[in-house]
N, CA, C and O atoms as a GROMACS GRO file, in nm:
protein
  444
    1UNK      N    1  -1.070   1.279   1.128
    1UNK     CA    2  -1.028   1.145   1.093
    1UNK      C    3  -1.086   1.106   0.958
    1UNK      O    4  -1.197   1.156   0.936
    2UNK      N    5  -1.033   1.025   0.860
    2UNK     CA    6  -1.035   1.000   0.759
    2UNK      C    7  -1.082   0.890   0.713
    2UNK      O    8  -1.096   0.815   0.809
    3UNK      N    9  -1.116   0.838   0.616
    3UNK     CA   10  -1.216   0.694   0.601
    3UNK      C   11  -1.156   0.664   0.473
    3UNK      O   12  -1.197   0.724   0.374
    4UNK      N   13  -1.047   0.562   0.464
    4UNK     CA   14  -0.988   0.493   0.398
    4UNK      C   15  -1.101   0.382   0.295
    4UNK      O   16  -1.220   0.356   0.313
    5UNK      N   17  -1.007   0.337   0.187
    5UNK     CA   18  -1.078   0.242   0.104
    5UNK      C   19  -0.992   0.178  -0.028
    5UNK      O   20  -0.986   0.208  -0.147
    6UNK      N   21  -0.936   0.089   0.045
    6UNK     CA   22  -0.840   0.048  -0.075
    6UNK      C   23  -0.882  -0.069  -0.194
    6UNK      O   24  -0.972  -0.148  -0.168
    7UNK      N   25  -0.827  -0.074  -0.293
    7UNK     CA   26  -0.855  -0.146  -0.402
    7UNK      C   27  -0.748  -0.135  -0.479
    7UNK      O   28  -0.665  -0.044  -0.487
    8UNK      N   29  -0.764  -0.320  -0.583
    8UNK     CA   30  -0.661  -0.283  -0.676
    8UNK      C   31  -0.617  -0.445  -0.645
    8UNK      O   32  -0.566  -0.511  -0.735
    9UNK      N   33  -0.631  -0.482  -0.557
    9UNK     CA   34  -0.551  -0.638  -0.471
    9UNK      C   35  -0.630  -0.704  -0.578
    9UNK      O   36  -0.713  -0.665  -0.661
   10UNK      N   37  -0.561  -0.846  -0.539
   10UNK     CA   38  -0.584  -1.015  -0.681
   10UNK      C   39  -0.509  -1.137  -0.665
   10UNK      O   40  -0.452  -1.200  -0.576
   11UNK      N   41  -0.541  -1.148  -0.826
   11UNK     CA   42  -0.482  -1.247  -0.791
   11UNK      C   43  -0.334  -1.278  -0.940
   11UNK      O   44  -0.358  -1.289  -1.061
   12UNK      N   45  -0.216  -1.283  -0.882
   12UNK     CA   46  -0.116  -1.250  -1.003
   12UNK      C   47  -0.043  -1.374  -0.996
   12UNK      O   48  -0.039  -1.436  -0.891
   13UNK      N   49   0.030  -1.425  -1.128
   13UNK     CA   50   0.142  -1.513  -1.088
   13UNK      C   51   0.282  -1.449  -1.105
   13UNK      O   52   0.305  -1.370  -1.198
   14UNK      N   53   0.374  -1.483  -1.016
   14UNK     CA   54   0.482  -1.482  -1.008
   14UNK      C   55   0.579  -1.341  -1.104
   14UNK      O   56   0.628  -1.388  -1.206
   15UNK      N   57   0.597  -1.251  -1.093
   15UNK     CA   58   0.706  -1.171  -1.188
   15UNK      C   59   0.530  -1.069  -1.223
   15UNK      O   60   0.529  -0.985  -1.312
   16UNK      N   61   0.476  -1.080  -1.188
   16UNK     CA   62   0.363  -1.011  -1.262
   16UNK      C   63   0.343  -0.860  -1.142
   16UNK      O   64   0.392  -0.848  -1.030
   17UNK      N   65   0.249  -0.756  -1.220
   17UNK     CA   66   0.230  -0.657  -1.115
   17UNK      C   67   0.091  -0.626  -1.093
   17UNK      O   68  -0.010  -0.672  -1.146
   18UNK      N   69   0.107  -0.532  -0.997
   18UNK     CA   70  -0.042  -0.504  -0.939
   18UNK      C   71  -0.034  -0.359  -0.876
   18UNK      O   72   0.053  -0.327  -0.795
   19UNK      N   73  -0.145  -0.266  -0.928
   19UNK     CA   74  -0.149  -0.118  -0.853
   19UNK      C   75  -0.287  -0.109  -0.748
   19UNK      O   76  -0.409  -0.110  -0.765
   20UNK      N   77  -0.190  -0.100  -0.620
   20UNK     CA   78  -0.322  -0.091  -0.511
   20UNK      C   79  -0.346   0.116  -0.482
   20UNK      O   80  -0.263   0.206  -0.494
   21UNK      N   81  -0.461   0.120  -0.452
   21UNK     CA   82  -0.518   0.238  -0.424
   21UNK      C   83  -0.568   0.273  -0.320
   21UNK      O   84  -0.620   0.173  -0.270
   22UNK      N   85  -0.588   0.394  -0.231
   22UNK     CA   86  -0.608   0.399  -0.162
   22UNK      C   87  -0.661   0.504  -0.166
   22UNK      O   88  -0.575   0.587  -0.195
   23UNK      N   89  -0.836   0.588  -0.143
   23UNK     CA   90  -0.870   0.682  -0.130
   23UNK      C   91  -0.916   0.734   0.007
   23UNK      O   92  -0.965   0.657   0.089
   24UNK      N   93  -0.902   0.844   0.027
   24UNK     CA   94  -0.942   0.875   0.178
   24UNK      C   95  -1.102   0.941   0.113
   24UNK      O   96  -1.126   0.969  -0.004
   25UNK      N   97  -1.185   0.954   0.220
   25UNK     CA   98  -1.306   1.029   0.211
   25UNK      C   99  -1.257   1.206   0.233
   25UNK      O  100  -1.330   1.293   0.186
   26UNK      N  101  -1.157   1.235   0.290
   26UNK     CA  102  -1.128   1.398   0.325
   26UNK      C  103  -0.991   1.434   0.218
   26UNK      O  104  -0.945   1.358   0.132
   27UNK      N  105  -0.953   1.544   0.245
   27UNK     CA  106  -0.806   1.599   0.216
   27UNK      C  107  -0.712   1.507   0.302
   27UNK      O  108  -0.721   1.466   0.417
   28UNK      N  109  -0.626   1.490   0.215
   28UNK     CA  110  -0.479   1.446   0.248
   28UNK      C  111  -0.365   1.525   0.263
   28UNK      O  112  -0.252   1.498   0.305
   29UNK      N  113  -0.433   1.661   0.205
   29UNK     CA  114  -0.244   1.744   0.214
   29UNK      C  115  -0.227   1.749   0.306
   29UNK      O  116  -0.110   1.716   0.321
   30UNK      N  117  -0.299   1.785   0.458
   30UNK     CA  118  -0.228   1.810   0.543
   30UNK      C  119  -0.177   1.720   0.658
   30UNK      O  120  -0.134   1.738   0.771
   31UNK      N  121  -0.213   1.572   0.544
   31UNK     CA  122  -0.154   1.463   0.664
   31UNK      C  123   0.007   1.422   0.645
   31UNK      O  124   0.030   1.339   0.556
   32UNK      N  125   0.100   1.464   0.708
   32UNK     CA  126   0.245   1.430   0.691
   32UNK      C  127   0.277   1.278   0.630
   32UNK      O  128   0.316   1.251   0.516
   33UNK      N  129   0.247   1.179   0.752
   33UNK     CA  130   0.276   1.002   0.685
   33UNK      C  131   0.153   0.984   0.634
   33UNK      O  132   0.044   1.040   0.649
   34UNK      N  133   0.220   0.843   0.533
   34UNK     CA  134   0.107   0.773   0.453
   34UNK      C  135   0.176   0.703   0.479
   34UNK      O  136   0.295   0.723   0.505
   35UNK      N  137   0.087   0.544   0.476
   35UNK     CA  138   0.200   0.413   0.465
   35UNK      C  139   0.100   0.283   0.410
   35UNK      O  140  -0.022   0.283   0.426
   36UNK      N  141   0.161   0.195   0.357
   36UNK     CA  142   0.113   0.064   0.338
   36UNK      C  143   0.162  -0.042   0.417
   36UNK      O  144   0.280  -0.043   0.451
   37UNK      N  145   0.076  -0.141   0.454
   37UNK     CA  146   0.111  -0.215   0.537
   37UNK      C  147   0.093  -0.347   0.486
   37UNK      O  148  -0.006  -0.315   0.420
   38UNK      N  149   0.105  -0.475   0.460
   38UNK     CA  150   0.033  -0.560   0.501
   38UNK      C  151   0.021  -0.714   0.589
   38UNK      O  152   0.108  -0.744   0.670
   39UNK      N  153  -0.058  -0.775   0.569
   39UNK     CA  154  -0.022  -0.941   0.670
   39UNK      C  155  -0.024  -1.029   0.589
   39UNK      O  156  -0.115  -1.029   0.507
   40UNK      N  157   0.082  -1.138   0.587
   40UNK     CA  158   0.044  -1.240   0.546
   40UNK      C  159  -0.009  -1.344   0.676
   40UNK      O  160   0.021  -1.327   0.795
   41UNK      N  161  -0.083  -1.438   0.630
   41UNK     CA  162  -0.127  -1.548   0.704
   41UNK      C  163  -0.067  -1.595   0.847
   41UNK      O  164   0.040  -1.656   0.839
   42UNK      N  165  -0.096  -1.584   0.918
   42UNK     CA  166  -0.021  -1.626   1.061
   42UNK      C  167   0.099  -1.504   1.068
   42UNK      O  168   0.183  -1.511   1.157
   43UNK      N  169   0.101  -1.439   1.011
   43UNK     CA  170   0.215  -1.346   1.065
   43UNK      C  171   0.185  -1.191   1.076
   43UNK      O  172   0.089  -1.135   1.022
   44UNK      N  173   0.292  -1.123   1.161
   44UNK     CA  174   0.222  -0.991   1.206
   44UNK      C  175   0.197  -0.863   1.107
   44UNK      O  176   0.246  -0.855   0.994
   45UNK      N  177   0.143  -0.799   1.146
   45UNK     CA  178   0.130  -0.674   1.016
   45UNK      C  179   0.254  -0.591   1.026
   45UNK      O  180   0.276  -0.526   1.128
   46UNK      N  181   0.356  -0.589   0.899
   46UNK     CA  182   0.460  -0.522   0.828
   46UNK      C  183   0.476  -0.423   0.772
   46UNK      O  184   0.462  -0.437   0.650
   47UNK      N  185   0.512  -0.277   0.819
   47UNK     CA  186   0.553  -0.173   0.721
   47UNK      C  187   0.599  -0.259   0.596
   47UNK      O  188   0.669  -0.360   0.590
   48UNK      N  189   0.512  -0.158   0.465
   48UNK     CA  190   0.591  -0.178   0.355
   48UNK      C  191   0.655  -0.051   0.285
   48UNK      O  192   0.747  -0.078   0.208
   49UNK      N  193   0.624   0.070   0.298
   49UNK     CA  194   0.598   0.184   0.241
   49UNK      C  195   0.542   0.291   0.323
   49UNK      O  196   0.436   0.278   0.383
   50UNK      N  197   0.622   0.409   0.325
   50UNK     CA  198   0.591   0.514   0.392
   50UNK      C  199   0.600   0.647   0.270
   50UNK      O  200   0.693   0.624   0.192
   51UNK      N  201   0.538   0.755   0.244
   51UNK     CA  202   0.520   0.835   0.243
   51UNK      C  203   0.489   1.022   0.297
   51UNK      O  204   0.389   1.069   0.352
   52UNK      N  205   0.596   1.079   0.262
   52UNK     CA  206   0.562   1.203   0.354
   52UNK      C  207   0.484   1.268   0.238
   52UNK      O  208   0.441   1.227   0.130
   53UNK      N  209   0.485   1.406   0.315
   53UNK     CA  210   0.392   1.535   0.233
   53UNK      C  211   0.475   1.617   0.153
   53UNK      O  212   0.437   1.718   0.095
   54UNK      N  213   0.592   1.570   0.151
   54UNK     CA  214   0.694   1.639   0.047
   54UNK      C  215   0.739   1.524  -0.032
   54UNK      O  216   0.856   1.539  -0.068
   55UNK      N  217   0.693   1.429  -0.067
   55UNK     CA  218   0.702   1.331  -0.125
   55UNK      C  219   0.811   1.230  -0.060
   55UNK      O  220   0.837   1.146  -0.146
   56UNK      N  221   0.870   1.209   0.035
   56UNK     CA  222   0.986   1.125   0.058
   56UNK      C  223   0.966   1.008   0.075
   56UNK      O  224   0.854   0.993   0.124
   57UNK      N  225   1.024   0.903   0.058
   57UNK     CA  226   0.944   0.770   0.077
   57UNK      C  227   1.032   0.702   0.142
   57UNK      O  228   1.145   0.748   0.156
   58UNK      N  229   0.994   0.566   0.199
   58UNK     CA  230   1.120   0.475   0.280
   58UNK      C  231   0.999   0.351   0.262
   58UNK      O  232   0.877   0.351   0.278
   59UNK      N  233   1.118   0.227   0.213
   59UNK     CA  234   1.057   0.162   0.187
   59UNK      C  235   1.081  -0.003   0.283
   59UNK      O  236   1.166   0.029   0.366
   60UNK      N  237   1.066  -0.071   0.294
   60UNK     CA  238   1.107  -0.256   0.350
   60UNK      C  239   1.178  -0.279   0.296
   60UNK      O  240   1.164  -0.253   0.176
   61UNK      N  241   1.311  -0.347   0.342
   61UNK     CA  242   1.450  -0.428   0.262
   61UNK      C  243   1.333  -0.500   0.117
   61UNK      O  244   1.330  -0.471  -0.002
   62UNK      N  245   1.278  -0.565   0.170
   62UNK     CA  246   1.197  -0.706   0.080
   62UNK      C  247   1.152  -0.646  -0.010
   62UNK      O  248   1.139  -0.732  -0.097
   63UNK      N  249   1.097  -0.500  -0.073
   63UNK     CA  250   1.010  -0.459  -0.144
   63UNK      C  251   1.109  -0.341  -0.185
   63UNK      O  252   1.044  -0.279  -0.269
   64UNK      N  253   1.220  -0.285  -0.171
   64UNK     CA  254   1.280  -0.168  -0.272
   64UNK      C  255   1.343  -0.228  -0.407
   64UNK      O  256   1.414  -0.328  -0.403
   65UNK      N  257   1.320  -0.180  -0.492
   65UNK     CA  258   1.367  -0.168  -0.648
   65UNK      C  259   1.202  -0.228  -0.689
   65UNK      O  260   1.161  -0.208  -0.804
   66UNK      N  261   1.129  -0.290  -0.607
   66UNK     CA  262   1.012  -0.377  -0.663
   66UNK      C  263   0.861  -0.242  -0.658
   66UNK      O  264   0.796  -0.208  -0.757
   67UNK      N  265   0.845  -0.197  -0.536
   67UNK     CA  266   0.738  -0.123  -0.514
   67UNK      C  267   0.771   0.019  -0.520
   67UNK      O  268   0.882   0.058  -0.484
   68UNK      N  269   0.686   0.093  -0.560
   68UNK     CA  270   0.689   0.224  -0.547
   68UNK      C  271   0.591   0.300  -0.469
   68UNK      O  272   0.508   0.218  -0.430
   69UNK      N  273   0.564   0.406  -0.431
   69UNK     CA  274   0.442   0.451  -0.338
   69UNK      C  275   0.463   0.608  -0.385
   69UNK      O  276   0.553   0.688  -0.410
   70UNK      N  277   0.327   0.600  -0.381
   70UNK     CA  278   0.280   0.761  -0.418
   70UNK      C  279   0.159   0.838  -0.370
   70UNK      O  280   0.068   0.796  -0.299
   71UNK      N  281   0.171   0.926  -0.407
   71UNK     CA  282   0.002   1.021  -0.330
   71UNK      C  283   0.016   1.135  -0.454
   71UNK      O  284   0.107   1.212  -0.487
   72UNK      N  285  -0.097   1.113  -0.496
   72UNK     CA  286  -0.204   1.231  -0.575
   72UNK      C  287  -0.250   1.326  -0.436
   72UNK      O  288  -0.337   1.261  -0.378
   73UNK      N  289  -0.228   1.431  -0.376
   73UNK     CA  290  -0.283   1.460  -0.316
   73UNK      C  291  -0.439   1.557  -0.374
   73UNK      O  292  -0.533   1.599  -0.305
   74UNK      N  293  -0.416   1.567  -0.520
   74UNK     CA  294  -0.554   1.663  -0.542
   74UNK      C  295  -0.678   1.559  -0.587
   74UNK      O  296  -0.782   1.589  -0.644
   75UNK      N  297  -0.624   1.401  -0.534
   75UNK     CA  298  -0.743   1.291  -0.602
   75UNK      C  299  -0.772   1.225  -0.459
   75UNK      O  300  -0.858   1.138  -0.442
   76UNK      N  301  -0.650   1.304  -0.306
   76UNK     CA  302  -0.700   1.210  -0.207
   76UNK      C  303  -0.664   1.091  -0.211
   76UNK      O  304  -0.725   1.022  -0.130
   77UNK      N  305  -0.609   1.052  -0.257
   77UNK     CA  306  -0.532   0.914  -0.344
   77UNK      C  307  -0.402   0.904  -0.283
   77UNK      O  308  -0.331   1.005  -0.283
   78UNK      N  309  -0.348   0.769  -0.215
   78UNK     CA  310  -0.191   0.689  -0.218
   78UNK      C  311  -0.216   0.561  -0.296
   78UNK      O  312  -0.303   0.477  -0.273
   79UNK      N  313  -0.102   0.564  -0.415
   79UNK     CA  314  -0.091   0.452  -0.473
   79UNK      C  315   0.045   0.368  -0.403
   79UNK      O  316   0.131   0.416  -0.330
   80UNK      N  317   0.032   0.221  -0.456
   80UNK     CA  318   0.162   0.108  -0.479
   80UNK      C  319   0.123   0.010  -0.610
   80UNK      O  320   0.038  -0.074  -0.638
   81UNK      N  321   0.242   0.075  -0.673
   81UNK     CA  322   0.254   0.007  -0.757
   81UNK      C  323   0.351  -0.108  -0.739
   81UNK      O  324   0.449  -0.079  -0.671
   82UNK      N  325   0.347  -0.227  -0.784
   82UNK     CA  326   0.388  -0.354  -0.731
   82UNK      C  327   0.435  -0.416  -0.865
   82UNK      O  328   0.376  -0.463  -0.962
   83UNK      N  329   0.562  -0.397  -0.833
   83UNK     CA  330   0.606  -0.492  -0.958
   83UNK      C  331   0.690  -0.574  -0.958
   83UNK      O  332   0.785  -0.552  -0.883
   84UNK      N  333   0.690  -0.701  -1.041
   84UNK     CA  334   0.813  -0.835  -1.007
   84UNK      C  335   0.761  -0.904  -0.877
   84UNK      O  336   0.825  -0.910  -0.772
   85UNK      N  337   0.653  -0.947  -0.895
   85UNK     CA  338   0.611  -0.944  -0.746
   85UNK      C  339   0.600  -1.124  -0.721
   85UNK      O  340   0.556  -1.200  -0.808
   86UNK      N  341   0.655  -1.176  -0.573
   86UNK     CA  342   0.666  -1.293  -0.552
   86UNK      C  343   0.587  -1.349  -0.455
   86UNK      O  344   0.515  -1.280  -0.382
   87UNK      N  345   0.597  -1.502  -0.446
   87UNK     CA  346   0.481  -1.527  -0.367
   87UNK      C  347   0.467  -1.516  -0.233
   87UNK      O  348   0.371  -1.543  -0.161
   88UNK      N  349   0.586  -1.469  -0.203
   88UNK     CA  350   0.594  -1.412  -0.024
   88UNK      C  351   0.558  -1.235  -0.046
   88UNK      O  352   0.578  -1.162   0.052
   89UNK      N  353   0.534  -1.207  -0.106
   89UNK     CA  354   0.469  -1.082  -0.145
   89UNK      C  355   0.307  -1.123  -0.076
   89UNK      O  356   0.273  -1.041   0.009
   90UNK      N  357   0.248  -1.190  -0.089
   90UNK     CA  358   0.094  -1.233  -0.057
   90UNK      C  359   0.057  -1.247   0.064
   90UNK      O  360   0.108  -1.323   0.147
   91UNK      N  361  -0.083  -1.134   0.089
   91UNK     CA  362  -0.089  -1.093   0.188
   91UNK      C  363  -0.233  -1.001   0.187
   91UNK      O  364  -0.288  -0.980   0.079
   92UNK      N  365  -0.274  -0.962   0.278
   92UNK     CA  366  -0.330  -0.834   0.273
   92UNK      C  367  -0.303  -0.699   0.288
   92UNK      O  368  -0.231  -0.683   0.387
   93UNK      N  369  -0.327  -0.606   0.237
   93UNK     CA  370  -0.220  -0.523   0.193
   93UNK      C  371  -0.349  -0.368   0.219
   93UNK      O  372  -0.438  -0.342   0.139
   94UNK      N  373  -0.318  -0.276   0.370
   94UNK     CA  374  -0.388  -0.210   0.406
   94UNK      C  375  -0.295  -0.070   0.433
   94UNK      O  376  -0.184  -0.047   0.479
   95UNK      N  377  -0.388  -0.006   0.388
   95UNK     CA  378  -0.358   0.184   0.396
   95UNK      C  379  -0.390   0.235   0.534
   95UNK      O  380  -0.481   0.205   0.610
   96UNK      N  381  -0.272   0.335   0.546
   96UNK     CA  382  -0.253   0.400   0.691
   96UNK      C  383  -0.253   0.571   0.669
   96UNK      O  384  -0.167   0.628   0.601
   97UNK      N  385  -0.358   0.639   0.734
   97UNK     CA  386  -0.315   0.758   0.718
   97UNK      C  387  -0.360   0.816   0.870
   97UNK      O  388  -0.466   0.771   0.914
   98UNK      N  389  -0.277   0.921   0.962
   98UNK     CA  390  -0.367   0.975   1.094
   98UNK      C  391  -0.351   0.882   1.182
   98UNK      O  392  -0.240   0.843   1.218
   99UNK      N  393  -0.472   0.833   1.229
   99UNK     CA  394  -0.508   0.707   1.318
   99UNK      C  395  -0.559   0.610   1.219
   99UNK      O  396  -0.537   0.490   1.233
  100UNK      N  397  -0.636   0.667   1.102
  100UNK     CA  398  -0.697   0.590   1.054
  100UNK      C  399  -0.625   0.429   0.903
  100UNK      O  400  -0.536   0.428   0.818
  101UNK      N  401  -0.696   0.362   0.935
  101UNK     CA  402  -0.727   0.214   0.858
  101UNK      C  403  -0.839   0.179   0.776
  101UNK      O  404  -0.962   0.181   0.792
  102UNK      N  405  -0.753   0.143   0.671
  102UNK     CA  406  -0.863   0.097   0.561
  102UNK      C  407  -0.948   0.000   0.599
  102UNK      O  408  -0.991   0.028   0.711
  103UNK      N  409  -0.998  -0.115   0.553
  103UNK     CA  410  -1.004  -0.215   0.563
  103UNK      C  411  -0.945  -0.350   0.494
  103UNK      O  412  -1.002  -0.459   0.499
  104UNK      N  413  -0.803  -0.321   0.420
  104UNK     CA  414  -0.761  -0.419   0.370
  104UNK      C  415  -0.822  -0.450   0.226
  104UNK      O  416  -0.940  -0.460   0.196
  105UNK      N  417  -0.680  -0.465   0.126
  105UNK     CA  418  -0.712  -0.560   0.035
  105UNK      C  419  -0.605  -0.663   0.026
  105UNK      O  420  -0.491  -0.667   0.071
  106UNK      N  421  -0.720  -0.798  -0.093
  106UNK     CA  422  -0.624  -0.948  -0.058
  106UNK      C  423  -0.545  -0.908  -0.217
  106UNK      O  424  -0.585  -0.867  -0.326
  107UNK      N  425  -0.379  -0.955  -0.143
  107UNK     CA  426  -0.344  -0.956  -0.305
  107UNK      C  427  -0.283  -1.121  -0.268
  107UNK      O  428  -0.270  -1.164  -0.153
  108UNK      N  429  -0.255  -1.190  -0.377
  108UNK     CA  430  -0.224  -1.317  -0.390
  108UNK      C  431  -0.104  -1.330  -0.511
  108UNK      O  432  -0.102  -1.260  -0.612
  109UNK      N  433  -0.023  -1.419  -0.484
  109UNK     CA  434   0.103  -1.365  -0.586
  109UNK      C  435   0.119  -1.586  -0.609
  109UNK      O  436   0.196  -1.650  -0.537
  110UNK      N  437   0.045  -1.644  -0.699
  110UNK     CA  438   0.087  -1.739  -0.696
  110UNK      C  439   0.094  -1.811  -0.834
  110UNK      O  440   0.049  -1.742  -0.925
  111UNK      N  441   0.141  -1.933  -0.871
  111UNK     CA  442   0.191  -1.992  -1.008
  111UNK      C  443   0.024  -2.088  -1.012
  111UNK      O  444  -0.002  -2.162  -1.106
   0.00000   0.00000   0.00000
């Protein structure tokens, strides 16, 4: 099992972007999914982004043409890059790999 640690979350206004990170403490090649998740306030935690080990991705109606998702696998690394980003975008925004969970970062998308 793997020990997540994301960074990169803030605070942006409106149309602006943000690259969140996610490092594991082990190897990643041989984990098939990766995914990002996150919550906003009173509401439940949302796939945003999935990742396989051959690169394929699938993304949330709300977030395609806007986010992208990636994995460095020789840095242990899934990125999202976040761009055009709105204020229902805001949330906490946590990495999934295995069983394992990051602990969340806050991103904030406001004017």
């Amino acid at each position: 099992q793997v020990h997540l640690v994301e960074s990169g979350g803030g605070l942006v206004h409106p149309g602006g972007s943000l690259r969140l990170s996610c490092v594991a403490s082990g190897s990643i090649t041989s984990i098939y999914f990766m995914g990002w998740y996150r919550q906003a306030p009173g509401k439940q935690r949302e796939l945003v982004a999935v990742i396989n080990s051959g690169g394929s991705t699938n993304y949330a109606d709300s977030v395609k043409g806007r986010f992208t998702i990636s994995r460095d696998n020789s840095k242990n690394t899934m990125y999202l890059q976040m761009n055009s980003l709105k204020p229902e975008d805001t949330g906490v925004y946590y990495c999934q790999a295995s069983s394992s969970w990051g602990q969340g970062t806050q991103v904030t998308v406001s004017s």
